[in-house]
Each structure stands twice: as C-alpha cells, then as structure tokens.
C-alpha positions as CSV (number, residue, x, y, z in Angstrom):
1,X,141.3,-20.6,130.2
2,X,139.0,-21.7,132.8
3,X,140.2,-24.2,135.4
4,X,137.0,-26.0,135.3
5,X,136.6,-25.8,131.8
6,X,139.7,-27.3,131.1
7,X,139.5,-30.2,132.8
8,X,138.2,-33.6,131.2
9,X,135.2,-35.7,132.0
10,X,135.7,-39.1,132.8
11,X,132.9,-41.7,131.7
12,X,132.6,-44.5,133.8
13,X,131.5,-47.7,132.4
14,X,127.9,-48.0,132.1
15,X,127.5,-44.4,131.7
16,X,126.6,-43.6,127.5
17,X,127.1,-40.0,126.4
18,X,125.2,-38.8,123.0
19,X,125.3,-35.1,121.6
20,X,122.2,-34.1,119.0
21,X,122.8,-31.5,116.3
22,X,120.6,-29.3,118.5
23,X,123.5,-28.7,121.1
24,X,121.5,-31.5,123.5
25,X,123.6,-34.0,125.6
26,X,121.8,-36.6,126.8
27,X,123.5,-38.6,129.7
28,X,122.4,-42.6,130.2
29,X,123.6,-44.7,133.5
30,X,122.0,-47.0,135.7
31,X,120.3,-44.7,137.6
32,X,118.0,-43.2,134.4
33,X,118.7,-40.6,131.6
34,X,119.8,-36.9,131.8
35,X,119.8,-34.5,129.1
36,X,120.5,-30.7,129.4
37,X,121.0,-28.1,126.6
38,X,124.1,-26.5,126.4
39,X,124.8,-23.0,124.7
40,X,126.0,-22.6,121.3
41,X,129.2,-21.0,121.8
42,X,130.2,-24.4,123.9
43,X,131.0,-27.1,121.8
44,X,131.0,-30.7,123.6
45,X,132.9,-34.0,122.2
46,X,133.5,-37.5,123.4
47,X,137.5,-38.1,123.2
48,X,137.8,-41.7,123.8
49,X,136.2,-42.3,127.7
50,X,136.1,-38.6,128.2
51,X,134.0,-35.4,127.6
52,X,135.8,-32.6,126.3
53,X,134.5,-29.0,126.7
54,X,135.3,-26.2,124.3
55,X,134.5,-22.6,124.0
56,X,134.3,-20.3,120.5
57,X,136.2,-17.5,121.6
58,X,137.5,-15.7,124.6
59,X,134.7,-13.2,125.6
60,X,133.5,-13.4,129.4
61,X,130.3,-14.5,128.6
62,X,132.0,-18.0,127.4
63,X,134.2,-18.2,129.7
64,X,131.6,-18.3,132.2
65,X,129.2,-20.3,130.5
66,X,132.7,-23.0,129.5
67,X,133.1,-23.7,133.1
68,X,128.9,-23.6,133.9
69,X,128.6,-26.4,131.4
70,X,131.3,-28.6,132.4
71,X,130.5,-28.5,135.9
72,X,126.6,-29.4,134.9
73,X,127.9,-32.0,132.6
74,X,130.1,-33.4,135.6
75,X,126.9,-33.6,137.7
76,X,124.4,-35.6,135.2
77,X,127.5,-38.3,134.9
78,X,127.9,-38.8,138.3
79,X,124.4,-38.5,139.0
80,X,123.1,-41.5,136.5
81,X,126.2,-43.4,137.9
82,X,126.1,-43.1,141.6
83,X,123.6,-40.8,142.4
84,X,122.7,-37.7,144.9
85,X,121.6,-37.8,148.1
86,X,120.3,-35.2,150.6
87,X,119.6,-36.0,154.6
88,X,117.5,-33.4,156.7
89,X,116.4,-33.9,160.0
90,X,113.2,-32.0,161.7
91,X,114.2,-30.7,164.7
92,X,111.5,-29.8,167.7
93,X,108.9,-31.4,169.5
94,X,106.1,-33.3,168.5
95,X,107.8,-32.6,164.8
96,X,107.1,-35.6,162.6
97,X,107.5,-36.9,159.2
98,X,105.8,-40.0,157.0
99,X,105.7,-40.5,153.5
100,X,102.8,-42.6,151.5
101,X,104.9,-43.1,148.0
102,X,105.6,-39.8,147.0
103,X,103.6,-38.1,149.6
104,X,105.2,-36.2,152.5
105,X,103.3,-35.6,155.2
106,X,104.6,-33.3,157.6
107,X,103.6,-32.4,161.3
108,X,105.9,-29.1,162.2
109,X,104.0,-27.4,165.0
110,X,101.1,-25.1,162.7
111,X,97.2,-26.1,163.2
112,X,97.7,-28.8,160.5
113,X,100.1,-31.4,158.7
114,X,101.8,-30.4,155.7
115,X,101.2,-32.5,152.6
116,X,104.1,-32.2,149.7
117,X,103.9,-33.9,146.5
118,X,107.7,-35.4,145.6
119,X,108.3,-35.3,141.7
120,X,108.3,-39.0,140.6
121,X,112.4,-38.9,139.8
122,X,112.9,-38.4,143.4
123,X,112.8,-41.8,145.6
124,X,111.9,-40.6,148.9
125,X,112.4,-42.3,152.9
126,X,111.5,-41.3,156.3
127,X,112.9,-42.7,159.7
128,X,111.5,-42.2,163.2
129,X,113.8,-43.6,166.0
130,X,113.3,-43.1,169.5
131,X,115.6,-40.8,171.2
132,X,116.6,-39.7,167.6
133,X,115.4,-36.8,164.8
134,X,113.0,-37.8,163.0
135,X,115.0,-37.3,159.4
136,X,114.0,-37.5,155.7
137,X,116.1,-38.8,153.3
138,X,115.9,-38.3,149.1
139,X,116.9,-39.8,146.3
140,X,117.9,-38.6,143.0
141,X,120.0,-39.2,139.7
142,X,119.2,-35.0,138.9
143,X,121.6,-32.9,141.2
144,X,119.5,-29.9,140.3
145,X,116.2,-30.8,141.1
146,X,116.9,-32.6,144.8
147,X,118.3,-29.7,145.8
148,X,115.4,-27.3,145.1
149,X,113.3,-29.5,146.7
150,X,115.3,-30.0,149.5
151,X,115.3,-25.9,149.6
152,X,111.8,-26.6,149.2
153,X,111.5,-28.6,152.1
154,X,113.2,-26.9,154.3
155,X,111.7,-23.3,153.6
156,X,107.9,-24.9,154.9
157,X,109.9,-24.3,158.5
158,X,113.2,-22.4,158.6
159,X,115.3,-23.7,162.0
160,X,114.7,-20.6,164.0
161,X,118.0,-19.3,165.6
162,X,117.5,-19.3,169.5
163,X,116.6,-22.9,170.2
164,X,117.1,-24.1,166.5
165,X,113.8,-25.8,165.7
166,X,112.7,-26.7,162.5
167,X,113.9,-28.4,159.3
168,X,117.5,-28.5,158.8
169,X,120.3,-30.7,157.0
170,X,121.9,-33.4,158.6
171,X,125.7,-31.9,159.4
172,X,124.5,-28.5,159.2
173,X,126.0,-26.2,161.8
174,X,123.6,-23.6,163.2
175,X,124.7,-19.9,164.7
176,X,122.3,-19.3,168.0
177,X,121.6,-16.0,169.4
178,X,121.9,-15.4,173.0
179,X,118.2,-15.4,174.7
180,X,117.0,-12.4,176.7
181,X,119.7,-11.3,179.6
182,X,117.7,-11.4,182.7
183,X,117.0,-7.6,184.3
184,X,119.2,-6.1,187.5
C-alpha cells in the first residue's frame, strides 16, 4: 500500500470537489478552479469532507500512479484554498526587474532586457529596495505551472558558481568554487 496513497484528503470549507464519468476531478476554492485527469486504474471518491484514493490492483504501475494522484490531488486543494508562492531574487550588479501587468522585463547583464510573457493565472510582483535584491515574487493557485515558470525564469540566467550572480530563489543555498590560487 502506498504511504501517500493511503492517506485521506481533507476538504476545507470553501473548497468543492466534483468527479466526471470521464475520470476528471475538478477542484473549486477561492483562489479559482483546477481540474486534472486522473488515470483509469485510480478511482477517486468524496467520503464525507475527504478525498479518498483507490487503486485496481496491485501491479507497480498503480502503485506509482496511486500515490502520483493523491499527491496532485493534495496540491490543487491546497492551491484553490491558500495558494503557492515562489520568491526569487536577481543577484549582481546593475541586475533589475519591472513588471507592466503580466510583462516581465528583465535587465541581467546581456546587450538587451529580457521581456517574458507571465500566463494570465499567474499574478506577478516585483520590489526594488535600496541596499536590497531586487526580487520577483509569483502568484498562483496551480503548483505545477508556477514552478515551471519559475524554472523558466531562472534558466534566462543560471547563478554562476564563483561569485553567484544571477537569478536564484530566495533561501536557496549556493556551493562556490574556490577562484584561481595565485602563482609561486
């Protein structure tokens, strides 16, 4: 039995939970509506405040795919109830970042900015205080979806590992390699 698997998911109140006869749960909160299809072999219920997860049989393939789907399921509750959120800070000089509604402009040190379109779920902040990283700050009710573009984000400039400059997440611990030892 999976240890994930196993284990109910609360519904919090506010939060509505609907299953089609095409295997889709659709989650529904105050933050907006999820839905994610879910394999066949998994069977999903609502037991009286909770989500209950279920497999067909015992094969490794279900197994894995019981304890994929609970986990996901987890996510989209808490994420249409309380939400995700994912701080990065740009690291170096000159680096800078500014958002026009879901624009982010980006000045990381090439020849020219760096213009990324958001997707519209994601609600998007920058803040520029002196003596401070600048840092950018996103949004979302989809777990899935702010963390690629966060991945996204950072991969336009990758801290680099002498003097760590570049995009990283707030909290993230870096490994530096030692510079050049000088000569004899």
């Amino acid at each position: 039995m999976s240890r994930i698997g196993k284990l109910p998911i609360a519904l919090p109140n506010g939060v509505d939970f609907n299953v089609s006869d095409k295997n889709v749960v659709t989650v529904k909160g105050k933050n907006g509506s999820l839905s994610q299809k879910v394999d066949a072999a998994i069977t999903v219920k609502n037991d009286g405040g909770k989500i209950i997860v279920e497999r067909a049989t015992e094969q490794k393939r279900h197994k894995a795919m019981h304890g994929l789907y609970r986990a996901l399921l987890a996510s989209m509750v808490k994420g249409v109830n309380e939400g995700y959120k994912s701080e990065q800070e740009l690291v170096g000089v000159g680096f800078r970042a500014a958002n026009r509604g879901q624009l982010l402009d980006l000045t990381l040190g090439f020849s020219h900015n760096i213009t990324f379109q958001l997707p519209e779920e994601i609600k998007v902040t920058t803040t520029a205080e002196k003596g401070k990283n600048p840092t950018i700050i996103l949004e979302c009710a989809d777990k899935q979806l702010l963390g690629a573009v966060a991945a996204k984000i950072r991969s336009l400039r990758k801290p680099e590992p002498y003097k760590g400059k570049g995009i990283k997440f707030v909290g993230e611990i870096l490994r530096k390699k030692a510079g050049k030892s000088a000569g004899k």
